[in-house]
SETI-660859 format. One record per residue (C-alpha): x, y, z. Coordinates in steps of 0.02 Angstrom, whole numbers, padded with zeros to 5 digits, always signed. Layout:
BEGIN
XYZ ...
# end
This chain:
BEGIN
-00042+00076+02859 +00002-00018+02713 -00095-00068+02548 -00140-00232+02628 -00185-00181+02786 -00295-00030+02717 -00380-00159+02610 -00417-00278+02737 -00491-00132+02847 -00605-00090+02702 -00659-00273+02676 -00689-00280+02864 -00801-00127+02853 -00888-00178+02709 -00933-00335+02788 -01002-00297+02953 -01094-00161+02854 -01161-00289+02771 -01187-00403+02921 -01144-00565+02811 -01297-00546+02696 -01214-00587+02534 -01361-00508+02433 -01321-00328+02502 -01117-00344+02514 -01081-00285+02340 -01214-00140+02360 -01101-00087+02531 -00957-00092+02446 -01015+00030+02317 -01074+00135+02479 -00924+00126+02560 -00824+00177+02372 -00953+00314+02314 -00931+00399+02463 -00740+00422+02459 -00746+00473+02286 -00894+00591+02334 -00763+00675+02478 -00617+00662+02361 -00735+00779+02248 -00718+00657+02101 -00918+00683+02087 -01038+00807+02185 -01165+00692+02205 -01215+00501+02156 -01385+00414+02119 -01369+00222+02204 -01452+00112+02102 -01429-00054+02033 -01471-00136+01858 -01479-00251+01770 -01559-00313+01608 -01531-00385+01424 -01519-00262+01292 -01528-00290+01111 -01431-00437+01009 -01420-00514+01193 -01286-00373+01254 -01304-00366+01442 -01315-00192+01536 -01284-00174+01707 -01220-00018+01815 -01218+00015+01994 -01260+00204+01990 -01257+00345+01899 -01248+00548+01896 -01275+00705+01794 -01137+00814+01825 -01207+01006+01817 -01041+01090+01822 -00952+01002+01671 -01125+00928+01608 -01054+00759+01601 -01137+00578+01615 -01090+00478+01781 -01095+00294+01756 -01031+00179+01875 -00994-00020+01890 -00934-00154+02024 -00824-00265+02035 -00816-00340+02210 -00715-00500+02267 -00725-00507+02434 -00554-00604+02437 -00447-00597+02550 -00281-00587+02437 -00279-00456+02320 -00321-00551+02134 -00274-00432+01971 -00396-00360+01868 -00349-00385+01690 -00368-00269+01536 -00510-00408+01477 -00613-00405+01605 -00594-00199+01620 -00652-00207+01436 -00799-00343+01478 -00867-00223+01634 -00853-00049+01508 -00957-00131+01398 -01101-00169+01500 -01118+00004+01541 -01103+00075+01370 -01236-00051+01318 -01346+00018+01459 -01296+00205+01383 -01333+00152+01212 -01489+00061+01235 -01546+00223+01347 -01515+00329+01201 -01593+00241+01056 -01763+00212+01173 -01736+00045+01183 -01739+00047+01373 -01906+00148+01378 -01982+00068+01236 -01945-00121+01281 -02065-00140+01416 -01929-00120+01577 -02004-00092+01736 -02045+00112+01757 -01999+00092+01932 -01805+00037+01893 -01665+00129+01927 -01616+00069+01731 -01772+00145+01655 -01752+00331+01764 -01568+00341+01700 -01635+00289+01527 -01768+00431+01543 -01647+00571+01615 -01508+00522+01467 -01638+00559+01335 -01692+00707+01427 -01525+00780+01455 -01458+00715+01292 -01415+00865+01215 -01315+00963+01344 -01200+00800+01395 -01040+00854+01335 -00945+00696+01383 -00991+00522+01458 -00876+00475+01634 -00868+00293+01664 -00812+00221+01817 -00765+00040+01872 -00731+00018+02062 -00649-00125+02119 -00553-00208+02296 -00435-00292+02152 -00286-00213+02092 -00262-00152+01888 -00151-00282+01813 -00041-00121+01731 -00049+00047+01817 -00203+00114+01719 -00268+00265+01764 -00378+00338+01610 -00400+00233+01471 -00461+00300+01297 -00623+00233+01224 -00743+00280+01062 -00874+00424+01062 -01022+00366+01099 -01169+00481+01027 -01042+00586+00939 -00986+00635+01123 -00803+00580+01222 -00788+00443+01317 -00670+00442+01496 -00665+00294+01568 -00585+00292+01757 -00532+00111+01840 -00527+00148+02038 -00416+00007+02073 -00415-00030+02272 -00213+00048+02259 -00296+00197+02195 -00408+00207+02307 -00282+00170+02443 -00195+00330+02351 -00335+00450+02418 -00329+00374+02587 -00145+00434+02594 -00184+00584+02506 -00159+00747+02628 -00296+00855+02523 -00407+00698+02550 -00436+00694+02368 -00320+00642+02200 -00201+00756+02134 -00207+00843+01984 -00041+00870+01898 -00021+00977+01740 +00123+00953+01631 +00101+01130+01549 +00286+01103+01438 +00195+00993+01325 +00064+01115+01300 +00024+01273+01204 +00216+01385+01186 +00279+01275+01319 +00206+01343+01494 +00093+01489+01538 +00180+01669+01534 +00211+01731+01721 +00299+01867+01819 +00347+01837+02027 +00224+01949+02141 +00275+01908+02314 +00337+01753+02416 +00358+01720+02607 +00331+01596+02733 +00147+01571+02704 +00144+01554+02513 +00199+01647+02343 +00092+01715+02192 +00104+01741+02014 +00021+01846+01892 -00011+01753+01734 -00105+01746+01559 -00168+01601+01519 -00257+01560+01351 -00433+01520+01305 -00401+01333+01230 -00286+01292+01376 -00394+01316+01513 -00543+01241+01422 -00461+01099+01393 -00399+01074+01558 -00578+01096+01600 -00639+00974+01478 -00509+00850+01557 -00539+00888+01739 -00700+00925+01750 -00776+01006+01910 -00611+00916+02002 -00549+01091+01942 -00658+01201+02043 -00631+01225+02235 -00790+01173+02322 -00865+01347+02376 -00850+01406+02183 -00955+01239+02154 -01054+01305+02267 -01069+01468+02197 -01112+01400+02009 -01241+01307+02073 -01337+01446+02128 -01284+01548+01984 -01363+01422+01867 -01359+01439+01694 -01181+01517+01588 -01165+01694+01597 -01218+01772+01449 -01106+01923+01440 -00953+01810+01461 -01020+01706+01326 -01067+01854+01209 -00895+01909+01229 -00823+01748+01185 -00912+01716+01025 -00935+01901+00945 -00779+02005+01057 -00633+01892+01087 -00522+02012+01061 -00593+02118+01204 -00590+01967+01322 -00425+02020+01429 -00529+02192+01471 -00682+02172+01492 -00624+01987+01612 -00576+02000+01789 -00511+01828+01764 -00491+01679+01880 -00399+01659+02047 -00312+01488+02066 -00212+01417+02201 -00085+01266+02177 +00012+01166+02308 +00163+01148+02205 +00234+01213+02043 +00390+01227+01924 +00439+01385+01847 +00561+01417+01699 +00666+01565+01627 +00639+01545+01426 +00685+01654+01295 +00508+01721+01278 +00504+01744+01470 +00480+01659+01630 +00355+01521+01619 +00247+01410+01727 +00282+01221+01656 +00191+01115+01793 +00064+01137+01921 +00027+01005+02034 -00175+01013+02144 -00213+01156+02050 -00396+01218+02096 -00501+01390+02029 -00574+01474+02164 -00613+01614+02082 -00678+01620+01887 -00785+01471+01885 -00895+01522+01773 -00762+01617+01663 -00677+01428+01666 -00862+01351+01602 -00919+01471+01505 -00745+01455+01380 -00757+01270+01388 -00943+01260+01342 -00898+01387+01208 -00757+01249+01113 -00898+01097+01166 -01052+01150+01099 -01020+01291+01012 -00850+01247+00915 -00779+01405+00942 -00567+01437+00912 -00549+01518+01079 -00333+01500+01041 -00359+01691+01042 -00442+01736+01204 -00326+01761+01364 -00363+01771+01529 -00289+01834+01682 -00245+01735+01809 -00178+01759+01998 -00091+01584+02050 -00051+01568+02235 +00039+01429+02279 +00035+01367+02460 +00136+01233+02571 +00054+01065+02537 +00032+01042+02741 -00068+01172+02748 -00176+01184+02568 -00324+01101+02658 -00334+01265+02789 -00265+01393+02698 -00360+01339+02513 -00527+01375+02566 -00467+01519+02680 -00417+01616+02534 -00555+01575+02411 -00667+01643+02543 -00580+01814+02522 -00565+01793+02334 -00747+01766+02329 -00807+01915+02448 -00863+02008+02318 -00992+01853+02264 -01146+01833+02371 -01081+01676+02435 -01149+01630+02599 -01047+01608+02748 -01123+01436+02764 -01031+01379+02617 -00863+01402+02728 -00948+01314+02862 -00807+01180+02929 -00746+01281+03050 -00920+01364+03111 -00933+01347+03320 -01062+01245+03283 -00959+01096+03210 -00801+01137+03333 -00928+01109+03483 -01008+00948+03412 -00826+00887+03395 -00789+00939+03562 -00932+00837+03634 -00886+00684+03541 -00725+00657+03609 -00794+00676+03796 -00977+00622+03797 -00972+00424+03809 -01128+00320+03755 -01208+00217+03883 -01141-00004+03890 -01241-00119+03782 -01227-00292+03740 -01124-00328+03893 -00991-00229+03861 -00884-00188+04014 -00828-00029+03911 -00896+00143+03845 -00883+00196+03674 -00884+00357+03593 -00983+00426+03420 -00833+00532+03317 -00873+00679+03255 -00763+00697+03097 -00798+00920+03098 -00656+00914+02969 -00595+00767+02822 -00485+00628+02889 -00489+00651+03070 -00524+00487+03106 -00398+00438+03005 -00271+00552+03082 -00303+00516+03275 -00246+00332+03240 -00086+00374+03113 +00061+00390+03261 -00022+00227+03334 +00039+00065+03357 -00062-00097+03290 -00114-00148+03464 -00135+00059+03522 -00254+00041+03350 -00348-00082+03397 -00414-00042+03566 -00452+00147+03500 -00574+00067+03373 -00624-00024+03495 -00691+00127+03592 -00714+00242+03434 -00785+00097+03309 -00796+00139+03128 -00951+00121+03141 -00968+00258+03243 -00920+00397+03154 -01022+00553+03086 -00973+00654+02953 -01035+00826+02925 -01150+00794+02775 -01216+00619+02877 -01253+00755+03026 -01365+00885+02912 -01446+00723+02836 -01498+00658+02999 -01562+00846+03062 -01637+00892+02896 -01733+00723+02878 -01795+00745+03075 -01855+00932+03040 -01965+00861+02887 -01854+00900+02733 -01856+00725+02647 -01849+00813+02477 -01692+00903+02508 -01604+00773+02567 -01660+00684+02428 -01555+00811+02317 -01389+00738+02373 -01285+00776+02527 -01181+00939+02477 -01355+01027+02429 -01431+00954+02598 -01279+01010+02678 -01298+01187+02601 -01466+01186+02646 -01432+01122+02849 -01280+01263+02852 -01393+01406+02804 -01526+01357+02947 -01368+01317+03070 -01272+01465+03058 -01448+01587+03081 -01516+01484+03236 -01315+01499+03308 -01318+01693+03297 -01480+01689+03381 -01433+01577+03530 -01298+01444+03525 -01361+01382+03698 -01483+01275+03638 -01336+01191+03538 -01313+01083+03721 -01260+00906+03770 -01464+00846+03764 -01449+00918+03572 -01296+00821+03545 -01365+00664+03640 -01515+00697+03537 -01409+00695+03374 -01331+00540+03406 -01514+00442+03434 -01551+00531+03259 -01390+00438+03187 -01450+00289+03288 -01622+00301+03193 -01555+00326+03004 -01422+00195+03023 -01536+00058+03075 -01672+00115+02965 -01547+00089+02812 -01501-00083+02896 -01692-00115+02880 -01699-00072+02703 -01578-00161+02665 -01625-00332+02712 -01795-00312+02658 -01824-00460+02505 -01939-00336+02407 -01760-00202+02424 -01646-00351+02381 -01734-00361+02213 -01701-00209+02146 -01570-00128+02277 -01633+00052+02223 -01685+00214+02307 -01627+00170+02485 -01583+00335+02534 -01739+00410+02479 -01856+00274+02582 -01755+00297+02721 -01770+00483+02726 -01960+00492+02674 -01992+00331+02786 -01930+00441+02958 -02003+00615+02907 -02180+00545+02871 -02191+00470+03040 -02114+00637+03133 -02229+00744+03019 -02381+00602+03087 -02340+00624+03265 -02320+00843+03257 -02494+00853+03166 -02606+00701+03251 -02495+00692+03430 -02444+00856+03457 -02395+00847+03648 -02282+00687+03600 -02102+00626+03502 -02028+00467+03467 -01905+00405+03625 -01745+00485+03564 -01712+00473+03757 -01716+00294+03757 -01614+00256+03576 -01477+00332+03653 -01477+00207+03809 -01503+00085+03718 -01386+00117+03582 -01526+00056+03443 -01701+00053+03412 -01821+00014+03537 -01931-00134+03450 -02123-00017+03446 -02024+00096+03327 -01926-00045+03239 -02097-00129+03203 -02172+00033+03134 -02011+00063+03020 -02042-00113+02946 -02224-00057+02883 -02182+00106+02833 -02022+00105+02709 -02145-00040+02616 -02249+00081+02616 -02132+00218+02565 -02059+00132+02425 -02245+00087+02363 -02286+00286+02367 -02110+00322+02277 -02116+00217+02134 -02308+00231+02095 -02363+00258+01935 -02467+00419+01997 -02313+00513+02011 -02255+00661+01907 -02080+00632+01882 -02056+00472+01797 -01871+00465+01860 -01905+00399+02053 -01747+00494+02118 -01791+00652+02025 -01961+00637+02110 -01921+00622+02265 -01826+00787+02244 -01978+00868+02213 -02067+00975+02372 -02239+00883+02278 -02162+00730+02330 -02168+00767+02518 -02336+00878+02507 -02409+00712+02436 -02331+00616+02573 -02382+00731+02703 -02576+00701+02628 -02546+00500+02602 -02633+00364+02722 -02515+00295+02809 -02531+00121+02923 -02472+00155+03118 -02476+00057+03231 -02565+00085+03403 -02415+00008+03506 -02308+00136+03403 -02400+00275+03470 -02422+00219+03637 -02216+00213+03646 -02218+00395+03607 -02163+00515+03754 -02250+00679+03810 -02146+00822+03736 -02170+00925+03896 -02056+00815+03989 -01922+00813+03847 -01933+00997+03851 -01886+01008+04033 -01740+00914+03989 -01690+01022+03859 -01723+01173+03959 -01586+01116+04069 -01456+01087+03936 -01483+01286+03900 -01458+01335+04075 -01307+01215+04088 -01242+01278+03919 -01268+01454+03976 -01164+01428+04126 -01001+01355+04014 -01015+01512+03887 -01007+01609+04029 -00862+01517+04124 -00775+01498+03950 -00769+01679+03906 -00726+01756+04048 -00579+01623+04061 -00547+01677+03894 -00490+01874+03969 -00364+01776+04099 -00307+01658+03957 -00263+01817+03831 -00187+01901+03976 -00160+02089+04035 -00020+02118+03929 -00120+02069+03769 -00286+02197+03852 -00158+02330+03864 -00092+02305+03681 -00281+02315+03621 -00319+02483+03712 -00167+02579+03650 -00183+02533+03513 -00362+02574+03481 -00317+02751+03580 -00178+02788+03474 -00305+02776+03331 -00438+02873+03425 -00563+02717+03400 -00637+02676+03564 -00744+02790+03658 -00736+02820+03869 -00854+02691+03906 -00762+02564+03800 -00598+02643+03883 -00641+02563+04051 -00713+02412+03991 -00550+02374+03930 -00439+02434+04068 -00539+02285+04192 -00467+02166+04082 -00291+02259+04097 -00305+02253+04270 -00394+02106+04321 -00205+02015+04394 -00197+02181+04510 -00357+02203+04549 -00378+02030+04558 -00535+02062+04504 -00617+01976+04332 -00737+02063+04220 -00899+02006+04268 -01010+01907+04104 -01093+02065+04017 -00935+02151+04039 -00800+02012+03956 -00966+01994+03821 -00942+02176+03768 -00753+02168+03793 -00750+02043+03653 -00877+02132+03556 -00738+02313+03552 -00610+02189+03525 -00693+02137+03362 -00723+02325+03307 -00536+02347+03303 -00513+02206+03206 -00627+02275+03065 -00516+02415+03072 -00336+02346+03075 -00276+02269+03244 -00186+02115+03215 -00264+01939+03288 
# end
């Protein structure tokens, strides 16, 4: 797919996501952009919210968004700039300069008060930025300014250098639609970073060879303290592999004995360090009379030594420390660029063993995600709208799969596989744990941005899996897809709502709050009863006593969100708060009596589900005894010698495992319990050595 061919796809999405309501287009196309920034890890999280206003000498301030970056305490500011033409039209360095300068006279104005002191409505997305800026003011390190656009940058323009504003650096980013047609091409799913390390500090980063094969090589190197601060300063958290993201956001604050060793024992540094582990796709390596020397690195990413990485950084940003004479150890692994996105977060899950990082945070390739993909791609959704054809909801379990089904296909192959796997249609991971985590009554951490809620949905995933994956059956999954059904039109409602047109703010948290206030109504006042998830699914939307009781509530649920009782005068930052849903949970809320008399007795959707176990039960059994035939008796045999040889296994676990030798002479298979603990000796001898 070419440039124009991507871009008319994305205009094509953006407009039937906006079903032709030109008030709401340019808010879907900053939807549509924030979130493939958000997946190409450009930001963690984003804060939709539009404003506008008129600032002092007449200077107009608009943005689109913002964010507080925790990781490399930066300020997120984002802007527009939509045509909604169908040729691509340049963008030219005047009008780049026009659209900067509204934001920075939204940034300014937040900083000097004038925002909060002028009498702007408490309730606008303007005013909370202004109030988190001031509060935060002293621990931005740099302000991050982004324009998005569907036009293309006049000159190739990536970064483009502005004044400090506050006595802090400016970055300003233009996301031209061929950059963002870059990502789209992008194998890692995200922009790469490429490091030009001859121009730098004695001309590359001292190195010695530690092994190379087939899979990947490593390096031990030394880098120094100002060059890996500043590539932190320039990178940002792009720098850090998601799990160590992860890992410092639980962590919190800087460590203080790194930083005490920093300012008052530099010298020391090297010892008392571990260092940081890194891994690279690519890299260039040069024999120089002081040695052989790393000179370029291209997608490097730390997935070990976050904070190390932070805590030298913050040192030269806020503390002004010379850090020229700290060094740090560093173990580079460089791996084949088509297979970085397995292998990279393989690896940082062994570098980061020794951290209490959950297994959650690893959690793409979980059972439970490989199973939801598995029933996407066979379960069909019922025919609506007089369709003589079946469609299918995609489970994207890992980044681009979507994208990748369609890439060997022809234009007319395209077309009728979108045609029975719409755009539309597609779930992402973090979409999934929104969905569950807003059903179960967590509007508060979903309101905390979709890698936390995702965090948050992993933990409670992975313990209820352990437990019993059976309930994890094709009613859940049918069940999942109503949910999707539910938050998608919801949003749809929101967003053509006049009083939401006005200030096109805090969708996601109305939405969210809007659906868990009603569940949370109908467990505590109708116990024995649930909303029709039954009949969403055949119908493939809402079923009009819900859609009626939507319309009243998220009025109602932006009302209770931006009311001057709360306690958080940022509205996002409120909704964050568990007071925020206790308050909810205690709130008045207007139902409707036809809404309640649609709701269906639990008892008979608990039959239902009750059947899904016993039908799931009945694959897991099939599938792992098939699993002993599919591994064969030659591969059983290999496993018992082996754990003989090594005096490992134990006379009952002997004849457990000489069934599954035997089973094509006997012709007998292992019956359930016995393949169960088959598996479970299996995975004994792999703690202790036997290769998978």
């Amino acid at each position: 797919m070419n440039l124009e061919e991507y871009r008319k796809d994305l205009l094509e999405d953006v407009r039937v996501s906006a079903e032709t309501e030109i008030n709401n287009i340019q808010g879907e196309f900053v939807s549509y952009v924030v979130e493939i920034l958000t997946n190409a890890e450009e930001f963690e999280d984003f804060v939709e919210g539009y404003f506008e206003g008129i600032g002092e000498r007449n200077k107009k301030m608009i943005m689109d968004g913002y964010y507080f970056d925790p990781y490399d305490k930066s300020c997120v500011v984002l802007i527009s700039d939509f045509s909604n033409l169908d040729e691509i039209t340049n963008l030219t360095n005047t009008e780049v300069n026009k659209l900067y300068d509204s934001m920075r006279h939204l940034v300014e104005a937040s900083i000097n008060g004038y925002i909060i002191n002028k009498g702007f409505e408490e309730s606008s997305s303007g005013y909370g930025f202004a109030k988190e800026l001031l509060n935060n003011i002293n621990d931005i390190v740099k302000f991050r300014f982004y324009i998005i656009t569907d036009r293309r940058l006049s000159e190739r323009v990536k970064n483009i250098k502005k004044e400090d504003i506050a006595s802090k650096p400016v970055e300003l980013n233009v996301w031209d639609i061929k950059r963002i047609y870059d990502i789209y091409n992008s194998s890692l799913g995200k922009e790469s970073i490429e490091i030009d390390f001859s121009k730098m500090k004695n001309g590359g980063i001292p190195c010695v060879s530690a092994i190379s094969n087939k899979e990947y090589s490593a390096y031990l190197a030394v880098i120094s303290g100002d060059v890996l601060a500043k590539l932190y300063i320039d990178y940002g958290a792009r720098l850090l592999e998601g799990n160590v993201r992860s890992f410092l956001s639980v962590k919190g604050k800087v460590n203080k004995g790194i930083r005490n060793t920093i300012l008052n024992e530099e010298e020391m540094f090297f010892a008392y360090n571990n260092g940081i582990a890194a891994t690279a796709t690519e890299i260039k390596v040069e024999l120089t009379s002081d040695g052989q020397k790393i000179t370029y690195i291209k997608d490097l990413q730390i997935i070990n030594g976050g904070q190390t990485t932070a805590s030298i950084a913050n040192a030269v940003l806020q503390d002004k420390k010379d850090v020229s004479n700290i060094f740090v150890p560093m173990k580079l692994s460089v791996v084949d660029h088509e297979k970085a996105t397995e292998m990279i977060p393989r690896i940082s899950r062994c570098a980061n063993s020794q951290n209490k990082i959950d297994e959650a945070d690893f959690f793409s390739n979980h059972p439970y995600h490989i199973r939801m993909e598995e029933y996407s791609r066979k379960i069909y959704a019922p025919t609506v709208n007089g369709n003589q054809y079946q469609t299918i909801w995609f489970y994207e379990r890992a980044r681009g799969q979507y994208t990748q089904e369609q890439m060997k296909l022809t234009p007319s192959e395209r077309k009728k596989y979108q045609l029975r796997t719409p755009k539309n249609q597609v779930i992402k991971k973090v979409d999934l744990a929104k969905y569950i985590n807003t059903y179960e009554g967590y509007p508060q951490i979903v309101s905390k941005g979709a890698q936390y809620s995702m965090r948050f949905f992993a933990e409670k995933i992975d313990k209820l899996w352990e437990k019993s994956n059976e309930k994890f059956n094709e009613v859940y999954y049918r069940n999942v897809i109503s949910l999707a059904i539910l938050f998608k039109e919801t949003e749809k409602l929101v967003t053509n709502q006049d009083w939401y047109k006005e200030k096109r703010a805090y969708r996601a948290n109305i939405v969210t709050y809007s659906i868990s206030i009603l569940l949370n109504i109908i467990k505590t006042q109708y116990k024995e009863k649930n909303i029709n998830l039954k009949l969403i699914w055949n119908k493939q939307k809402l079923y009009s006593e819900l859609e009626r009781q939507l319309l009243i509530t998220i009025k109602q649920v932006y009302d209770f969100i931006t009311r001057d009782d709360r306690t958080t005068d940022n509205v996002t930052e409120w909704c964050k708060k568990d007071t925020c849903w206790e308050r909810a949970k205690n709130e008045k809320w207007t139902i409707n009596s036809e809404f309640v008399d649609s709701l269906v007795d639990l008892e008979e959707e608990k039959e239902e589900y009750k059947d899904g176990i016993r039908e799931r039960k009945m694959i897991n059994d099939l599938n792992i005894e098939m699993e002993i035939v599919k591994l064969g008796s030659d591969y059983w045999r290999y496993v018992l010698n082996w754990g003989l040889e090594r005096k490992l296994i134990n006379p009952i676990e002997q004849s457990l495992l000489e069934v599954a030798c035997n089973f094509d002479k006997t012709y007998k298979l292992p019956t359930n319990k016995q393949a169960k603990r088959i598996f479970e000796i299996r995975s004994k001898l792999y703690e202790e050595g036997l290769k998978k």
